[in-house]
N, C-alpha and C positions, 0 to 999 in steps of 0.2 A: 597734816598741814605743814608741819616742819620738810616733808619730802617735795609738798610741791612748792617751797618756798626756796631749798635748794635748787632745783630746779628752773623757777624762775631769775634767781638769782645768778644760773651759770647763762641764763641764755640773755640777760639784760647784760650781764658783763661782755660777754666775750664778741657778744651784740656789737658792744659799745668799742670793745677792741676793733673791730673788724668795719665800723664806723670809723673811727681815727684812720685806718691805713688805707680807706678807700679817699679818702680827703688828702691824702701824701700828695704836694704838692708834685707835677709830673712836669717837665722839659717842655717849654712853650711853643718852639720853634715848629713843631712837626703835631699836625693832628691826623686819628685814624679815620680814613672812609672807607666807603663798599662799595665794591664794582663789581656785580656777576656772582653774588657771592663769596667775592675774595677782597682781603683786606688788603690796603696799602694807605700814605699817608700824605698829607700836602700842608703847605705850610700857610700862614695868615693869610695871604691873601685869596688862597683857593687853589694852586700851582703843584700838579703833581709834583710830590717828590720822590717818592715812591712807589714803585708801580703796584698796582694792586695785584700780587701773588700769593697772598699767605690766607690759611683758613683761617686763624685766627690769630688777633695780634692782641696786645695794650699800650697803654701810651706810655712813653718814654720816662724813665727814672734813673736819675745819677749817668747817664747817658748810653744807656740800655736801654732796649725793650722789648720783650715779652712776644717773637713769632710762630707761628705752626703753621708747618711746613709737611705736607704728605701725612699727617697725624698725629704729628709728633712737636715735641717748644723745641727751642732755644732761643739765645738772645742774638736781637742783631743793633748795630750800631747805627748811625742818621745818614749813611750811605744802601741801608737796606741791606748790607753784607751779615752774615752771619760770625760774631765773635767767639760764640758759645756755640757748638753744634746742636741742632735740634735731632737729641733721642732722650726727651725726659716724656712722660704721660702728661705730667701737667708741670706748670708752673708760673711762679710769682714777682711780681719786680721787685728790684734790688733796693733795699732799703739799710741805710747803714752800713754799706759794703756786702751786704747778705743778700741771698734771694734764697727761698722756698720754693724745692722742686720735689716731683716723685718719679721715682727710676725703678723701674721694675714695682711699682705701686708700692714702693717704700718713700717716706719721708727722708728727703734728705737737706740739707743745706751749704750752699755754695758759695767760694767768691766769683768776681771776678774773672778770674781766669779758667772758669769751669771746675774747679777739683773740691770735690766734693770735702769738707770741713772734719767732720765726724761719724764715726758709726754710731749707732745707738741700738737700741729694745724697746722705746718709748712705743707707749698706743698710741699718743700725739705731742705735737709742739708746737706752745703758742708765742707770739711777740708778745712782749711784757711793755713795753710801752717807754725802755729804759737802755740808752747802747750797751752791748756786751752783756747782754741780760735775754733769758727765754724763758719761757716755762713749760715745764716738763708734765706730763701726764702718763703714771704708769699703765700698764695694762691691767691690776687692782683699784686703777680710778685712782690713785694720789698723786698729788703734785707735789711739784720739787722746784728746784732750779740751778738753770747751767750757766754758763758763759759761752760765748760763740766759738771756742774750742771744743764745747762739747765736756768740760771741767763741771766735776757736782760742785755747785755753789750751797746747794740746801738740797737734801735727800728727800724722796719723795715717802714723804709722812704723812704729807697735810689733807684734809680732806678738800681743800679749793685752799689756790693763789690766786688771787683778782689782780686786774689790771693795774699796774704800780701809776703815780701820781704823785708829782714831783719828788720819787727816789722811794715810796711807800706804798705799800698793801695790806690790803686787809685782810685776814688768814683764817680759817677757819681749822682747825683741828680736837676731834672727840667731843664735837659736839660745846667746843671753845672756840671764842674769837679773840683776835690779837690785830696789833698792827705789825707790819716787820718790815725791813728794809731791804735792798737787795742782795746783803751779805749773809742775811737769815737772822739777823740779830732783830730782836723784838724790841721796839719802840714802846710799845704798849703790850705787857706779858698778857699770854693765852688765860682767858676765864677772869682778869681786872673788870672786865665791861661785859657787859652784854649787849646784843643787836647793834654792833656798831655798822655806821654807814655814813657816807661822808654828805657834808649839811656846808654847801658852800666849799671855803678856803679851810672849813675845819671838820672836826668830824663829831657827829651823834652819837650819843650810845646809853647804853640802861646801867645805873651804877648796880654792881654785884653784890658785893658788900658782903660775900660768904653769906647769901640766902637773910639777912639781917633787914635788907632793904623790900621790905614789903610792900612798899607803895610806886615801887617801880621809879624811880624817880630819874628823869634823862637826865644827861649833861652833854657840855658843848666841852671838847676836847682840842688843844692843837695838837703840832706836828711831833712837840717835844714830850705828848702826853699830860702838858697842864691843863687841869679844869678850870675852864673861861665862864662857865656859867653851871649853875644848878639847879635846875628844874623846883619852884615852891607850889606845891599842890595846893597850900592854904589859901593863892592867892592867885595862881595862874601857872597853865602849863604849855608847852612845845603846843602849838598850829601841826599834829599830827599830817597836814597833809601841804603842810609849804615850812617845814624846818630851817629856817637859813639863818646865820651868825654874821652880819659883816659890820666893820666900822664901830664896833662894840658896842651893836645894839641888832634885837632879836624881836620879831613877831612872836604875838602870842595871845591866846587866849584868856583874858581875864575874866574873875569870879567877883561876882556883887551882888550882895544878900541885902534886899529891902524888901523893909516887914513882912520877913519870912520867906520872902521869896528870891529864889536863885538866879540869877542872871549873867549872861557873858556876853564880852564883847570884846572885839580886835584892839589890838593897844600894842607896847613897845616897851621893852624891860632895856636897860643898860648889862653891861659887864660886873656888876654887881644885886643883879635881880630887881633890882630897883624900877619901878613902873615911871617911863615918863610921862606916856601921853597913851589914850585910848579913846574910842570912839565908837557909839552901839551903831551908829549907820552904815560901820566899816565890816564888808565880808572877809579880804585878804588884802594883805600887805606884802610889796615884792621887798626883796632888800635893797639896802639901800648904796650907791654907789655919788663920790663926793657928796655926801650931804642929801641927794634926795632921794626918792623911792615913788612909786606909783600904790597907789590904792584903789581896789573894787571896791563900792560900795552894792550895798542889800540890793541898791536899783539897777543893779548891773550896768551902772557910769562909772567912770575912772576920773581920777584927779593927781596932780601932781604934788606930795608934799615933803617939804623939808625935814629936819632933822628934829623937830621940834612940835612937828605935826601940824605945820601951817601950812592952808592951801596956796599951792603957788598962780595954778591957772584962775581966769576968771568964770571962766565957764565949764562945769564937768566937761568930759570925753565922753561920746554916746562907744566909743570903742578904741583902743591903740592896737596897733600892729604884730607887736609879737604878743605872742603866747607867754602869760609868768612863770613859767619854766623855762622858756627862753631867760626873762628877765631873770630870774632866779641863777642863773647862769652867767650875771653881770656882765654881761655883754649887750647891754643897752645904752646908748647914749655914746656911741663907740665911731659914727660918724659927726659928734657933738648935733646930732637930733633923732628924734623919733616922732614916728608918725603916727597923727592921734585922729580920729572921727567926729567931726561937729554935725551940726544942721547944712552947713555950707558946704561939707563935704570934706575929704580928706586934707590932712594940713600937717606942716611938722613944725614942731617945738624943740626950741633950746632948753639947756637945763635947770633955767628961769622961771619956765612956763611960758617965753614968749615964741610967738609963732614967728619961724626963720622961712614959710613959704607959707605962702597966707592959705586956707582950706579952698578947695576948688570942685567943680562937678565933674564928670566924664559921659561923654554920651555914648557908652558902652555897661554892659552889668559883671559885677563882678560880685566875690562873697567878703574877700579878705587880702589886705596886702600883705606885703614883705619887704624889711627895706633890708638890702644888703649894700651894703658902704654907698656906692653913688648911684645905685640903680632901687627902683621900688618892683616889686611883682606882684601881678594883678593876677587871682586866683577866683578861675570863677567854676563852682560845683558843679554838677552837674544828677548825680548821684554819691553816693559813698564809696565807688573805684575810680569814677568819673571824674577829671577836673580838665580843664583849658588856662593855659598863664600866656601871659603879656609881661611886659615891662615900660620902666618909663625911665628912659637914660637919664641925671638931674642936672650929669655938666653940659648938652647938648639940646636937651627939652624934650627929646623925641619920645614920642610916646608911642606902642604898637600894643594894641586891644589884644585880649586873651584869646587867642588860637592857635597856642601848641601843645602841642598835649604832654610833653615832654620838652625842659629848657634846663637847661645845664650852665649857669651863669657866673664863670669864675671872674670877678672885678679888675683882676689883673692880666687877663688874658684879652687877643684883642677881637677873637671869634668864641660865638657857643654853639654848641652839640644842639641840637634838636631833633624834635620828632613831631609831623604834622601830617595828619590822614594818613597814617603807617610808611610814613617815609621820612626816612633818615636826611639829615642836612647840616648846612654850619653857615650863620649869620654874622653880622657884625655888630659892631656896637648901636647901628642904626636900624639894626631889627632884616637888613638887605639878605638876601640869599649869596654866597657868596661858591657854594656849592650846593648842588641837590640829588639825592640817589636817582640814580634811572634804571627804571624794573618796567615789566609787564603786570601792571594791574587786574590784569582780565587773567594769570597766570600763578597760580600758588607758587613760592617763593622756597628756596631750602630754607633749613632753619640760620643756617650762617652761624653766627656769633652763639645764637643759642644751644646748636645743635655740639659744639665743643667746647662752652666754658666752663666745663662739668658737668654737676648734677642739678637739674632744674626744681624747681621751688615747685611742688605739685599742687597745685589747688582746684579740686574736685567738690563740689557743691551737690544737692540734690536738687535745692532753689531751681525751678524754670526748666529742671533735666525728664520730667514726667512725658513718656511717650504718650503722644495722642492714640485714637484707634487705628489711625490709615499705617503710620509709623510702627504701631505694633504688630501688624499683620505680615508688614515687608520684613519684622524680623524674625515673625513667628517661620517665615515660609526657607530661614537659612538654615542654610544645612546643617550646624554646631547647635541650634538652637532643639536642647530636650523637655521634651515636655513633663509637666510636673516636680520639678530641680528648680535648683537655684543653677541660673544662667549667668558666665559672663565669658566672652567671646569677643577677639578684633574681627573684625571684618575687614579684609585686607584686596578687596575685591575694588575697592574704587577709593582713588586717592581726594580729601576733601580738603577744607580748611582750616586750622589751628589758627586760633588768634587772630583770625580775620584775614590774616598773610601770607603765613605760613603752611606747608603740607602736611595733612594729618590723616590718621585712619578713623573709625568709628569703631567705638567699643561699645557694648550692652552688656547693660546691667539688670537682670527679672530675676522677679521672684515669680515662679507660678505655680508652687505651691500653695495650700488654704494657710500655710501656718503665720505668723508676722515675727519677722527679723527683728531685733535687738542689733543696734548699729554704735559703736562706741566710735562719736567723734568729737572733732574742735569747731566748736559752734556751730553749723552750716555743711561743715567740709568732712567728706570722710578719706578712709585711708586707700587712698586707691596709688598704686607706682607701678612705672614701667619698668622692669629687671632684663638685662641681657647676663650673657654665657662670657666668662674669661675663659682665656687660656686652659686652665685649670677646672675646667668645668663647673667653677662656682657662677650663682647666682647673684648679682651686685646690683642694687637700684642704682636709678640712673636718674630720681629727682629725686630732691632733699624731703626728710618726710615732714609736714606740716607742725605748725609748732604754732603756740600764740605766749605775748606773755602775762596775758592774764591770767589767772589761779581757773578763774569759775569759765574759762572757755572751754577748760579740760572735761565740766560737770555734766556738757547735755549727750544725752541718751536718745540718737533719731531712731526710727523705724524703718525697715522695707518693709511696707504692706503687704502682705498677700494680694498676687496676680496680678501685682504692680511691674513696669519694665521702665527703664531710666537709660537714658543715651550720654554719652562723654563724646570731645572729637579729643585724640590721645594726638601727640606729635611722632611724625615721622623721621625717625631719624636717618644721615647719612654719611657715612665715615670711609674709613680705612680696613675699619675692621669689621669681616662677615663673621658673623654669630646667632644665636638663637636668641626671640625676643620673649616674652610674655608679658602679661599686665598680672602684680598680685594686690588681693584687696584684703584687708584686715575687717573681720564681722565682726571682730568686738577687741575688749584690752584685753581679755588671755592668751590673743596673739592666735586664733584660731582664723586664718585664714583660706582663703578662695584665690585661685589663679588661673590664669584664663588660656587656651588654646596656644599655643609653641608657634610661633611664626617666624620666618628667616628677616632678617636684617643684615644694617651697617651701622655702628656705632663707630667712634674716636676712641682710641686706649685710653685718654683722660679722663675719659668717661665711668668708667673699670674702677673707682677706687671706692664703689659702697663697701658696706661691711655684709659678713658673709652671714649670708641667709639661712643656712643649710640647719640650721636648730632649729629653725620657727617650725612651729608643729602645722602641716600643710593640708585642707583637704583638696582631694586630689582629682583634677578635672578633665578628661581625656580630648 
């Protein structure tokens, strides 16, 4: 439990790392398009600026950005010229004077003016989230940390550094957590607390007490290490699953014993454990931000109440806008309203409870909004990968019904990114087309942007892949295809679809043996990657392998039936670089694998930076 707890914890962190730096605010003036497969960029109004040359680009940062060129990055400047010569494999824009490249598929990092910063031996290096600050990961899995010299700031000891948070992280070492700062000095010594994790503006954790603390009891800690609050079990404990501290008052579950019988209910302690106010028809409580906070009740209505527990609205919310993890996040109420769900329809409220745009209907269907500062998005499902958004400008009126499948909506820019029937585009704040991709719909597409932005996110299902009998017959009759084995084989004889778009091969997957396979996967998805050949004759995936971060996604155990056969469409790739391709599929977690028939390709050298395969114990398929 504790392994896959790590586990989740490295991938929610670094998650969340890799969140923040995809949000880095990018240079307005020039946006990326696609012409023919080749990137170039135009500015708000739609005007080329850049001619479409490059395989792959990214938008502008600190006034660089991010081209490939014949296979290879560098950076170029808002003339399209090149600053930085492109011969790195991959690379990342410039964030605090730095950028992340790989040169010879080593990590490096750069200014500037191209010259690479430091050597190292690191297995990897993460952004810390702090300037002049990295984090190091040895090649025995421990962390450390440097400064953008490449100077040890903190020696890699630790078993996990998390992402730092105003100048602080959470540290885990020997099976101890700490807090530390970016000097390696401990705020909060290793093994004082237990399970800490941050609860708001402050943070969580299980008091230690050298084993003395038997009843486990939480506490709310600041930054300075004082304890704000102390979990009373006699009377009430931490909302296990919405922990938040703000304004010196906490949710929580309270404990009421009448004649004999145990009871609980939502209620609010102060900074001194003291119960203010509770209520048994309350399921959760967000925190609270000036004075007020939202509440679910049992009926799954929302109401708006003060500090005091008084309702502010007159009438519940059949529903509000964000998610209380959003609100939990105290970023509600941040364009001074939010938008709440009546009978009349959606409406937004001041901080009052009173309504600052009265509830209205739409005669379109949607599931759920979103308000981000002056725009709302209409999100309408369609399935569980499925959705369609719209928007509704609030300084203009304009309203445009959910039919993008992809909206990209930054408040302060004056165009957004879209994506509608598999075509890329850029609108304005009026919802107008202001550019739109021009392809051959009747014509599969290279992958473009996907085929070099690294390693693809593989998601391989069995869900709806079960060949009918006509389909098994046209695979029974290929030539790769042996009878009684377990089969898996490209079929590189006719180019198909990927993703509806894009060019892709067929791959099969049978059993046609009597025996039944044992399939170790995440949920649904099994282990299936496409590996090409470096230089070096190593084998390197070329998609990221699947990951989830829930604990029990890891638990289910699918089947290959006996005489069962299963179809994939795998993506085609096409690069710089000729190589050898294969597909390997993992049959279970001892890493006992299947790989499928050697076939020629092109891959991008960016591509080349999996890690080396050549341990996995292989069976082997001619």
């Amino acid at each position: 439990m504790k392994k896959n707890y790590l586990l989740l914890f490295t991938i929610l962190t670094f998650g969340y790392i890799s969140n923040i730096y995809s949000q880095h605010q990018s240079d307005e003036e020039l946006f990326l398009f696609t012409e023919n497969d080749l990137k170039g960029y135009i500015d708000e109004t739609g005007r080329e600026a850049i001619k479409p040359k490059f395989l792959n680009a990214k938008n502008f940062s600190e006034g660089l950005a991010v081209a490939n060129l014949d296979g290879l990055y560098g950076f170029i400047d808002k003339n399209g010229k090149f600053v930085i010569e492109p011969e790195f494999e991959d690379a990342y824009s410039f964030r605090n004077g730095i950028a992340k490249i790989y040169k010879s598929n080593q990590l490096y990092f750069i200014d500037k003016t191209g010259t690479i910063l430091f050597e190292h031996d690191f297995k990897n290096i993460f952004y810390s989230g702090e300037k002049n600050v990295l984090i190091t990961q040895s090649k025995t899995n421990k962390f450390g940390l440097i400064d953008y010299q490449g100077n040890i700031k903190v020696k890699n000891i630790h078993d996990f550094i998390g992402y730092f948070i105003d100048g602080q992280s959470i540290v885990r070492s020997k099976k101890e957590e700490g807090i530390m700062d970016t000097n390696g000095n401990f705020v909060s010594p290793l093994g004082k607390y237990l399970d800490i994790s941050y609860a708001g503006d402050f943070y969580s954790a299980v008091l230690s007490d050298n084993g003395k603390n038997e009843d486990f009891n939480k506490v709310i800690i600041n930054q300075k290490d004082e304890i704000m609050l102390i979990e009373n079990l006699d009377e009430w404990m931490f909302n296990p699953f919405n922990m938040n501290f703000s304004e010196n008052l906490a949710s929580v579950i309270i404990f009421e014993e009448i004649d004999d019988i145990f009871y609980e209910s939502i209620g609010v302690v102060d900074g001194n454990g003291k119960i203010i106010f509770k209520n048994n028809l309350w399921k959760d409580i967000s925190v609270f931000k000036n004075g007020v906070a939202f509440v679910k009740k049992n009926d799954s209505t929302f109401d708006l109440i003060n500090n005091k527990g008084e309702k502010l609205n007159k009438e519940s919310f059949l529903n509000i806008a964000k998610d209380f993890s959003d609100i939990n996040s105290h970023n509600f109420f941040e364009n001074k309203m939010e938008f709440v769900l009546t009978e009349n329809g959606w409406g937004a409220i001041d901080s009052k409870g009173n309504f600052v745009k009265e509830p209205r209907r739409f005669d379109f269907i949607f599931n759920k909004v979103k308000l981000i500062k002056n725009y709302v998005l209409f999100i309408r499902y369609y399935n569980s990968k499925t959705e369609l958004t719209g928007f509704w400008n609030l300084k203009t009126n304009t309203i445009v019904p959910p039919k993008f499948d992809k909206l990209d909506i930054h408040p302060d820019k004056k165009i957004f990114h879209v994506e509608e029937f598999n075509s890329e585009g850029y609108i304005n704040s009026e919802g107008e087309y202001i550019w739109n991709e021009k392809f051959d719909k009747g014509k599969a597409q290279s992958l473009g942007l996907y085929n070099i932005e690294g390693q693809m996110n593989s998601e391989y299902r069995l869900t709806k892949r079960l060949l009918n009998s006509s389909e098994e017959k046209i695979m029974k009759k290929h030539k790769l295809f042996k009878p009684n084995e377990i089969n898996l084989f490209v079929d590189t004889n006719e180019i198909i679809r990927f993703n509806n778009k894009y060019k892709g091969l067929k791959l099969y997957l049978s059993n046609d043996t009597e025996n039944i396979e044992k399939l170790y996967s995440i949920d649904d998805r099994i282990y299936l990657t496409i590996q090409a050949k470096d230089k070096n004759g190593n084998w390197k995936d070329l998609q990221k392998p699947i990951e989830s971060t829930c604990a029990n996604s890891y638990l289910n155990i699918r089947e290959l039936p006996a005489k069962s056969s299963y179809g994939f469409v795998i993506p085609l790739f096409e690069g710089t670089y000729e190589t050898e391709l294969r597909v390997r599929f993992n049959l279970n977690k001892n890493n006992i694998s299947l790989y499928s028939n050697i076939y020629k390709g092109k891959v991008n050298p960016s591509q080349l930076k999996g890690e080396n395969l050549n341990s996995i114990i292989f069976i082997k398929h001619e």
